[in-house]
N, C-alpha and C positions, 0 to 999 in steps of 0.2 A: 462533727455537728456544726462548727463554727465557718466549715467550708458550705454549707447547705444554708447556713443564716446570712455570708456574705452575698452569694446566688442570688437569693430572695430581694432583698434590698435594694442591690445593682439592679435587676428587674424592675421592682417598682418603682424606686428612682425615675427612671428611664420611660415608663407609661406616664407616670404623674407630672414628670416634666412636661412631654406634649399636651398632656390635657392643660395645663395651667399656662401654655405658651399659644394656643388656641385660644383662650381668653383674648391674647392683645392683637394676637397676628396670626390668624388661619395659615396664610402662605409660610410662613415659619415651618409651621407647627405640621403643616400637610408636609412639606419637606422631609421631616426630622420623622413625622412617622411611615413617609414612603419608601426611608432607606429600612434595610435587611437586617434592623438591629437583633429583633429575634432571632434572627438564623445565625446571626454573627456572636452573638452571644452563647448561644448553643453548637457553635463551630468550637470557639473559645473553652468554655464548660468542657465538652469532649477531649478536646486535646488536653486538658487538665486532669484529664480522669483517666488520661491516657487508651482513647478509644481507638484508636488508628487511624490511620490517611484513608483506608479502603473506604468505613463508615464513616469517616466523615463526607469522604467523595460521593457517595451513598446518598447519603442526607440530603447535600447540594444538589446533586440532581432533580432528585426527588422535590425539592423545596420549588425550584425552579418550574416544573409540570404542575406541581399544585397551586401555583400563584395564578396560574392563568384562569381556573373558575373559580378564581375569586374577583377578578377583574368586573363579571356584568356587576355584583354588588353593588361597586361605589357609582355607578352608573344610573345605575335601577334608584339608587335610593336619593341620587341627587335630581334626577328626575322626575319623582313622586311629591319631592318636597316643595320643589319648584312647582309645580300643577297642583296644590293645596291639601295635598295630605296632611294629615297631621304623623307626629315624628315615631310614635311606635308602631302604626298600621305599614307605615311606608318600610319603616326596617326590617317589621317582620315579613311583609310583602319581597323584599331587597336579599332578605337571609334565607327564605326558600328560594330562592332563586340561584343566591349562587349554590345552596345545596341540591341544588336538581342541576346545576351545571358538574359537579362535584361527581355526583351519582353517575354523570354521560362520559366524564372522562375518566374515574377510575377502571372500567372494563378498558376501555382504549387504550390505558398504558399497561395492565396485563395483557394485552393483546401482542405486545411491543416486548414484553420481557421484562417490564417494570417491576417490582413489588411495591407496590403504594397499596 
């Protein structure tokens, strides 16, 4: 139980810092959440829980094809904001989008032998 409340913590830590480091200094903060802490964290977790090299190499893979449609996102939504959207039309505009990127690559990596 107390392995699952340390998990949770280390996590929100870890969001809550970017958000409050975003406050003083975007560039910081864009930094600290463009690095792969969720997957490094979940690399971590697994190998504690004793999941294996294969699923973790697994994972990574897979983590690495699924970042790519999520890329237009932060694209879409910096670009909407800039052009006078206002901040929820623009993200929800920004979050279908990379989910219809999402939907065009899932078949393309079962096509390939993926399981995503």
């Amino acid at each position: 139980m107390y392995y699952y409340l340390i998990k949770l913590v280390v996590s929100a830590v870890l969001i809550v810092a970017v958000s409050e480091i975003a406050k003083r200094n975007s560039g910081v903060a864009a930094l600290l959440a463009s690095l792969p802490l969720t997957s490094l964290l979940a690399f971590v977790w697994m190998q504690q829980e004793a999941a294996g090299s294969e699923k973790i190499a697994a994972l990574s893979l897979q983590i690495f094809w699924l970042v790519l449609p999520s890329l237009p996102l932060f694209l879409l939504l910096a670009y909407l904001l800039r052009h006078g959207w206002s901040f929820w039309p623009a993200l929800a505009c920004a979050c279908t989008a990379a989910a219809s990127c999402y939907l065009l690559m899932l078949p393309l990596l079962r096509k390939f032998g993926m399981d995503a």
